[in-house]
C-alpha positions as CSV (number, residue, x, y, z in Angstrom):
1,X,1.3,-62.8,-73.9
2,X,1.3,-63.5,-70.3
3,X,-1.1,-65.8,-69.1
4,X,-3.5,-65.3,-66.6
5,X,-1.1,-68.9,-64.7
6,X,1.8,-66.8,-65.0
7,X,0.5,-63.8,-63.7
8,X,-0.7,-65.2,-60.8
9,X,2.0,-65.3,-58.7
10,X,3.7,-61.9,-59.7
11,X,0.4,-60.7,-57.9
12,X,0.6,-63.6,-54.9
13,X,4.0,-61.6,-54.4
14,X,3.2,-57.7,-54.7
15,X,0.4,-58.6,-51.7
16,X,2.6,-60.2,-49.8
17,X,5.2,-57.3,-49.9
18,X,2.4,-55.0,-49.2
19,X,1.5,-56.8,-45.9
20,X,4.9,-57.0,-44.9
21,X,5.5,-53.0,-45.4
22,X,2.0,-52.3,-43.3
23,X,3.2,-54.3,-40.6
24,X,6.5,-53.1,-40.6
25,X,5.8,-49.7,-40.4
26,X,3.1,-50.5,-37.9
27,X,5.8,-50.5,-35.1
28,X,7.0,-46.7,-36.7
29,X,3.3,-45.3,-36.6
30,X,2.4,-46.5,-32.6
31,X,5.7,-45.3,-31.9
32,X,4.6,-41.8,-33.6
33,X,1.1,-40.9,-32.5
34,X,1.3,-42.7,-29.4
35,X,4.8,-42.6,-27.6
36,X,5.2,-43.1,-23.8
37,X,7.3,-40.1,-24.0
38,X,4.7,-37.8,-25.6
39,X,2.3,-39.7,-22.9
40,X,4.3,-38.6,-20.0
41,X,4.9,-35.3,-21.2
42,X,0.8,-34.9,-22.1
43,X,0.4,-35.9,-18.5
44,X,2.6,-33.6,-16.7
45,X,0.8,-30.5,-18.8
46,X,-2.4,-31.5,-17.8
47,X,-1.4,-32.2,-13.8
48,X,-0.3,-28.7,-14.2
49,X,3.4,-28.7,-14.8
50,X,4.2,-26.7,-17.7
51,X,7.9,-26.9,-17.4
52,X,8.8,-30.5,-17.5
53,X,5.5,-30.7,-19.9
54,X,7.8,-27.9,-22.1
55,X,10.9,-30.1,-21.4
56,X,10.2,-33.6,-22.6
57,X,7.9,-32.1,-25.4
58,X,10.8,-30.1,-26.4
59,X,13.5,-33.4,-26.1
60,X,11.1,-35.5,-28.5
61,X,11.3,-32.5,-30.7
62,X,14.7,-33.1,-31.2
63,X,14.4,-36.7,-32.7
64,X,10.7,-36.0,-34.7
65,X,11.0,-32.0,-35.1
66,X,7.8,-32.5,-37.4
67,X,5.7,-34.2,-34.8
68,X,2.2,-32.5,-34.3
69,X,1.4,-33.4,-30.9
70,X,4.7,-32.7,-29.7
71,X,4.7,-29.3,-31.4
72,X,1.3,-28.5,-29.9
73,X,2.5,-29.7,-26.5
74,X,5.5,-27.5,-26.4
75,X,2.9,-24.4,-27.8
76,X,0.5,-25.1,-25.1
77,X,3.0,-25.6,-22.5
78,X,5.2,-22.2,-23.5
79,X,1.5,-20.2,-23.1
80,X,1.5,-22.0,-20.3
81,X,4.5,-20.3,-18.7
82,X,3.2,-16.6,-20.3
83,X,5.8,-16.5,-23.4
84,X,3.5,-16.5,-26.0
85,X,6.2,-15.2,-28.7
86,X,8.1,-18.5,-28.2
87,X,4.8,-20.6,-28.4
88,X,4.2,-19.3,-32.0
89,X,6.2,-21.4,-34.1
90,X,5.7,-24.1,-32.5
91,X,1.6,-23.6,-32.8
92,X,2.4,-23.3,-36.3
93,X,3.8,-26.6,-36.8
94,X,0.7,-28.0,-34.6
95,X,-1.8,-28.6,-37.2
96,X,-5.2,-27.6,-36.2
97,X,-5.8,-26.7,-32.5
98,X,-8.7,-27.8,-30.2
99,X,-10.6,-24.7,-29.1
100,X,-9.3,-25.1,-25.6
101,X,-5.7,-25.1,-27.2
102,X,-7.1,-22.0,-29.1
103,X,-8.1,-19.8,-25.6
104,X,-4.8,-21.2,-23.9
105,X,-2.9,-19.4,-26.7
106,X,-5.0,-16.4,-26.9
107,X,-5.3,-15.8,-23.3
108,X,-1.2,-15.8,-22.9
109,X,-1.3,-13.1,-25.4
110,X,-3.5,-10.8,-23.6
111,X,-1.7,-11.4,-20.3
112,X,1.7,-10.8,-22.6
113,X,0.1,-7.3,-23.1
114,X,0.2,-7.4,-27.0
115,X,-3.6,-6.5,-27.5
116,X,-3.5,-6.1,-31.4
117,X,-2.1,-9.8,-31.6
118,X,-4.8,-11.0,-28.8
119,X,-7.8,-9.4,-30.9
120,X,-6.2,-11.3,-34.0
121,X,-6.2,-14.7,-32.2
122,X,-9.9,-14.3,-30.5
123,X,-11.6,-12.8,-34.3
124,X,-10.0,-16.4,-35.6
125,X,-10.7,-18.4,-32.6
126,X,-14.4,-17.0,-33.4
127,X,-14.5,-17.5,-37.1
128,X,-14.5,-20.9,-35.8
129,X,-16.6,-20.7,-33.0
130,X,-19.3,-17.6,-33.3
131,X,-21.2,-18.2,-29.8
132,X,-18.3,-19.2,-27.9
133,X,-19.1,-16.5,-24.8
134,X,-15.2,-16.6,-23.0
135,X,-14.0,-15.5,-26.2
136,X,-16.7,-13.2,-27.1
137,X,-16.0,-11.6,-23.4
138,X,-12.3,-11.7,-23.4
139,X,-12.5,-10.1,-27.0
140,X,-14.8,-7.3,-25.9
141,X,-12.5,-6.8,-22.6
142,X,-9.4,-6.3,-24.6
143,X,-11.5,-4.1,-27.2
144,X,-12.3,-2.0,-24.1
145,X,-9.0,-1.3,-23.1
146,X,-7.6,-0.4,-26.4
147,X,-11.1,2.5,-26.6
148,X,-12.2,0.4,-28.8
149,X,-16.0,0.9,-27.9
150,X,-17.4,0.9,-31.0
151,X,-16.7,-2.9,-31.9
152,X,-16.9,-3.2,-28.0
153,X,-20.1,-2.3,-27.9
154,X,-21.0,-4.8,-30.7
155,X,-19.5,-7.8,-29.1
156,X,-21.6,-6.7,-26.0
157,X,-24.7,-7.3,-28.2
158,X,-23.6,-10.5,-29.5
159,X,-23.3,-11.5,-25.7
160,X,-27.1,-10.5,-24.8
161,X,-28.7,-13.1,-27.8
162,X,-26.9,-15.7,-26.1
163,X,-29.2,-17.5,-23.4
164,X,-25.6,-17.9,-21.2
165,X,-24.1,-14.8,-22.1
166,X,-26.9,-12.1,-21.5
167,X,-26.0,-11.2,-18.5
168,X,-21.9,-10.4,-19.0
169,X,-23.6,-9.0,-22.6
170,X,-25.7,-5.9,-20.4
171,X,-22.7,-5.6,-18.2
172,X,-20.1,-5.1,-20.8
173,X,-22.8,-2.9,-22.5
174,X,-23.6,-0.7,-19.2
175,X,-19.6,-0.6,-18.8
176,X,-19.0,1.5,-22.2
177,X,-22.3,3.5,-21.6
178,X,-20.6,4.7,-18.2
179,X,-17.2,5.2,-19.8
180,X,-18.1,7.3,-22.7
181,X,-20.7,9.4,-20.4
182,X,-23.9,8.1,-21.6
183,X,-25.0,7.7,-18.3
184,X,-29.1,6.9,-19.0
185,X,-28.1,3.7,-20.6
186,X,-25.7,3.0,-18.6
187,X,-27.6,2.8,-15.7
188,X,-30.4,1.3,-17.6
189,X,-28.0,-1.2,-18.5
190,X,-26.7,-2.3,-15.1
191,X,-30.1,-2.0,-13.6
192,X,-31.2,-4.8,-16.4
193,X,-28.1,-6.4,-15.0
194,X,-30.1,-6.8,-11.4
195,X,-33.1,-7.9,-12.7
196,X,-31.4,-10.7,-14.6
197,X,-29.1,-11.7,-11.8
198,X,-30.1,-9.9,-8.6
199,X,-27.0,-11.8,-6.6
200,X,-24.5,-10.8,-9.1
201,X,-23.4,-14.8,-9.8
202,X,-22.6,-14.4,-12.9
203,X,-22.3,-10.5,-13.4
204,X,-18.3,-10.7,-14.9
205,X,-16.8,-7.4,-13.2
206,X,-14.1,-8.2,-10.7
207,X,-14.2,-7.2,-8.5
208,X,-18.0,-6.9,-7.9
209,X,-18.0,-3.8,-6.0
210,X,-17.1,-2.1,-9.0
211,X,-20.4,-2.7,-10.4
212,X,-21.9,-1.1,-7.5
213,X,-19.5,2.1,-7.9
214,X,-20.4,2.5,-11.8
215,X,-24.3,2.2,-11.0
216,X,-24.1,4.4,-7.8
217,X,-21.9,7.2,-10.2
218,X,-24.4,6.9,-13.2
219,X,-27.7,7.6,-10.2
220,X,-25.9,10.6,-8.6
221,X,-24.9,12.2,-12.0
222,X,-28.7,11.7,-12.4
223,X,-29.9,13.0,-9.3
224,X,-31.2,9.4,-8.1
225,X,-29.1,9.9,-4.3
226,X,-31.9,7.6,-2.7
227,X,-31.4,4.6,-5.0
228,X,-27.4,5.0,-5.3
229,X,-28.1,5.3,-1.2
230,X,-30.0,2.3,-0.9
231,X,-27.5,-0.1,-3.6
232,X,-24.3,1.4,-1.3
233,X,-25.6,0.9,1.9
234,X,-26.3,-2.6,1.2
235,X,-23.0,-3.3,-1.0
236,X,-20.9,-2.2,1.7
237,X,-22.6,-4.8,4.0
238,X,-20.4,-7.5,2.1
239,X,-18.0,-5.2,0.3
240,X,-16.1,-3.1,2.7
241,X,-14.6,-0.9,0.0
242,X,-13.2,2.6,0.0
243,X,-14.1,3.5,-3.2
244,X,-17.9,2.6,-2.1
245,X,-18.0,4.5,0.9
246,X,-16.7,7.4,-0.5
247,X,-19.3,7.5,-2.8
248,X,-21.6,7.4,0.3
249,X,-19.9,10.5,1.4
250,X,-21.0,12.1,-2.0
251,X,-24.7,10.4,-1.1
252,X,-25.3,12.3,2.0
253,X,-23.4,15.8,0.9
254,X,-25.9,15.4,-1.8
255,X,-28.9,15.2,0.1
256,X,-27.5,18.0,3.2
257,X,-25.9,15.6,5.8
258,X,-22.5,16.7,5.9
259,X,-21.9,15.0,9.2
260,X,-22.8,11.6,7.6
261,X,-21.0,12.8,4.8
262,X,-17.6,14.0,6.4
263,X,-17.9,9.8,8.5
264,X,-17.9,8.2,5.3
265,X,-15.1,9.6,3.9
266,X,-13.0,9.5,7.0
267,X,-14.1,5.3,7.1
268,X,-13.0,5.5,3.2
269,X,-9.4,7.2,4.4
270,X,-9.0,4.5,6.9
271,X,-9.5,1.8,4.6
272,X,-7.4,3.0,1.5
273,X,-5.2,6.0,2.8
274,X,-4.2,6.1,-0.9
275,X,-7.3,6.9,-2.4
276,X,-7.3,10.3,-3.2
277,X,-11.2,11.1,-3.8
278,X,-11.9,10.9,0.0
279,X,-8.9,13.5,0.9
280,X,-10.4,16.0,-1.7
281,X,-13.6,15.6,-0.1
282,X,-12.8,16.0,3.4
283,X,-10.3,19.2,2.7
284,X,-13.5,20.2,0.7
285,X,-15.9,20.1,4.0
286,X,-13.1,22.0,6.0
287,X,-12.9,24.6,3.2
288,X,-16.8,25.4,3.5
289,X,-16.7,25.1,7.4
290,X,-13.7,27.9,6.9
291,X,-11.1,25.7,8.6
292,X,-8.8,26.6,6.0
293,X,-5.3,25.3,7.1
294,X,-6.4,22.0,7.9
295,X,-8.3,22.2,4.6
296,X,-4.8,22.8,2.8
297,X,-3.1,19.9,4.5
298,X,-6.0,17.4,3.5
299,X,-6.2,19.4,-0.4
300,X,-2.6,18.6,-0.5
301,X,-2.9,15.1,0.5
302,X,-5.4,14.4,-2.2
303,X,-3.1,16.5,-5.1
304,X,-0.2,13.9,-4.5
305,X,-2.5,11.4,-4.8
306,X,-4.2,12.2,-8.0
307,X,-1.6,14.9,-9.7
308,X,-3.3,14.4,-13.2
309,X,-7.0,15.8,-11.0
310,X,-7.8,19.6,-11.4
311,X,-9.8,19.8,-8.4
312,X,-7.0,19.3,-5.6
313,X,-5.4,21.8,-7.5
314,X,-8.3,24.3,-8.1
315,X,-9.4,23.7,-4.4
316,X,-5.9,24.6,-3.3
317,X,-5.7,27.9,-5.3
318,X,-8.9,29.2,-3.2
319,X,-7.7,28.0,0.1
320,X,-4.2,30.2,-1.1
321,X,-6.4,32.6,-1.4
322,X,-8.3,32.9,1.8
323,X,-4.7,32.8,3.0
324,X,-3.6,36.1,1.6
325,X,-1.1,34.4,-1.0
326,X,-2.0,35.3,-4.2
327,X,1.1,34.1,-6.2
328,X,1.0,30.5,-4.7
329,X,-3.3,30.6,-5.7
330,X,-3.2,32.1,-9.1
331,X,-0.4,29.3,-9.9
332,X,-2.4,26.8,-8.6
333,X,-5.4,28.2,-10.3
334,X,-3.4,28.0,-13.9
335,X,-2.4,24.2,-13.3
336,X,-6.3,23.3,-13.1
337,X,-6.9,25.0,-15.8
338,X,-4.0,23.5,-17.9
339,X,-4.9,20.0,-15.9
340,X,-8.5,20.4,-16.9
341,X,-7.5,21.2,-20.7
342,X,-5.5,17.8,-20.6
343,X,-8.8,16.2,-19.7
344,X,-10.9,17.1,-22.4
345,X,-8.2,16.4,-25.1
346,X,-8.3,13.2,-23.3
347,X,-11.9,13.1,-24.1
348,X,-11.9,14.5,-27.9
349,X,-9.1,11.9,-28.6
350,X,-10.4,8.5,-26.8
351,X,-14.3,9.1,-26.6
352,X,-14.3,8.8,-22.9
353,X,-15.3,11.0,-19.8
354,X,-13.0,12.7,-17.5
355,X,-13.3,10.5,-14.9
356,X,-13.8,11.2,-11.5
357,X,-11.0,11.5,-8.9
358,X,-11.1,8.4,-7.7
């Protein structure tokens, strides 16, 4: 039997092989996690240069192909430069991602357009993170635009038990109550809005006269022309919109002054001769006052606009009438029909109203 003399040195020598392997790979591992070359190509990501970021990640790839931090650079960089697809495998290879690596990636699949992949990567991103408000905003925006309103609507009320996140929550909330035509609460909602954030600061539509439109539509549908007066009126002091002075218009035909009426709409033709909402208006007013071609040149000014709208169309076919020619108004008078049929099988299918010519 070996004696405890004897064994001594067999042990002397395993620990001193053991040392010399640590420090030898020492060299290997400072080389690995902390490389000039992953350095400069970490800087030039975060100065903002996503290509030469993408480059010298992708040339240390080449030599270490299993190397996290250049895999995630190379991911971060490619979402970077909006090509999300080519980002994936790369991600994959990663290991886990920091949660502003997780928005990078998301975000470039939302702007890549592929909305069933982006509300995959924000539901994980917040499996991880269940307050995070960008994501729970960005989620809710994408949800949104697929007529999603249901779980739209849910992320909304996520928002408004957040401390930071009440006031994009109501907003977001107010924004589906006006698109699927439940106008009470949708003004409720954007009036809750004001009293939370009477600026608008942090109120997240962009741009922010379109929170002004959405209210002012929800208190004329409701008869409320004085308030929707009194929010337009001072909104178009900072936000010279046409969209918001065309609703004016609709303020004062509302309450009988067509004169004020018929100056708004001409200021909203000057400012966006392509908005079509202001043309049916005007050729409208000229109709009733019985100036009937002029109304016909403004009616068909606004149908080019907005071909998908009935009421340029349905307008038209009674000016054609007044005219005499009945083949020209009963064939206008059967494409507002079939236009207006398209609209509420829009509706039954999506959940949303018709919306207004804009």
């Amino acid at each position: 039997m070996m004696t405890s003399r004897k064994k001594r040195p067999i042990r002397l020598i395993l620990a001193l092989l053991a040392v010399v392997g640590v420090a030898a790979a020492i060299p290997f591992v400072r080389r690995e996690l902390d490389p000039e070359a992953l350095r400069r190509a970490d800087e030039s990501f975060r100065k903002g240069d996503a290509t030469t970021a993408l480059h010298r990640a992708l040339k240390y790839l080449e030599s270490r192909p299993n190397s996290r931090s250049a895999n995630r650079i190379a991911a971060v960089s490619l979402s970077r430069l909006d090509q999300p697809d080519r980002a994936e495998p790369y991600y994959q290879c990663a290991g886990r991602l920091g949660l502003d690596d997780q928005h990078l990636r998301a975000l470039a699949i939302v702007r890549a357009n592929q909305r069933d992949k982006a509300i995959r990567a924000y539901t994980d991103l917040l499996t991880e993170h269940p307050d995070d408000i960008l994501a729970l905003r960005r989620l809710a925006g994408v949800r949104i635009s697929q007529t999603q309103y249901i779980e739209a609507m849910d992320l909304a009320e996520r928002l408004t038990k957040l401390p930071d996140g009440q006031i994009i929550g109501y907003t977001l909330a107010g924004l589906i109550y006006h698109r699927t035509g439940y106008t009470d609460q949708s003004v409720g909602k954007f009036e809750h809005v004001l009293k939370l954030d009477p600026e608008l600061r942090q109120m997240p539509l962009e741009p922010a006269w379109q929170f002004w439109a959405f209210l002012a539509e929800g208190l004329l549908s409701l008869g409320r022309s004085a308030e929707a007066r009194g929010y337009l009126v001072e909104a178009l002091k900072t936000s010279p919109e046409a969209r918001l002075a065309g609703l004016l218009g609709r303020v004062h035909r509302n309450e009988g002054d067509m004169d004020e009426a018929e100056k708004a709409w001409r200021l909203a033709t000057q400012w966006n001769p392509q908005l079509g909402g202001p043309w049916l208006e005007l050729g409208r007013l000229a109709l009733d006052r019985d100036q009937v071609q002029e109304a016909v040149a403004l009616l068909e000014r606004a149908a080019a606009l907005t071909p998908a709208s009935p009421e340029p169309a349905y307008s038209l076919s009674l000016a054609y009438r007044r005219l005499g020619q009945a083949e020209a108004a009963n064939r206008l008078a059967a494409r507002a029909e079939e236009l207006r049929k398209r609209q509420r099988e829009l509706f039954s299918r999506t959940g949303t109203k018709a919306s207004p010519t804009p």
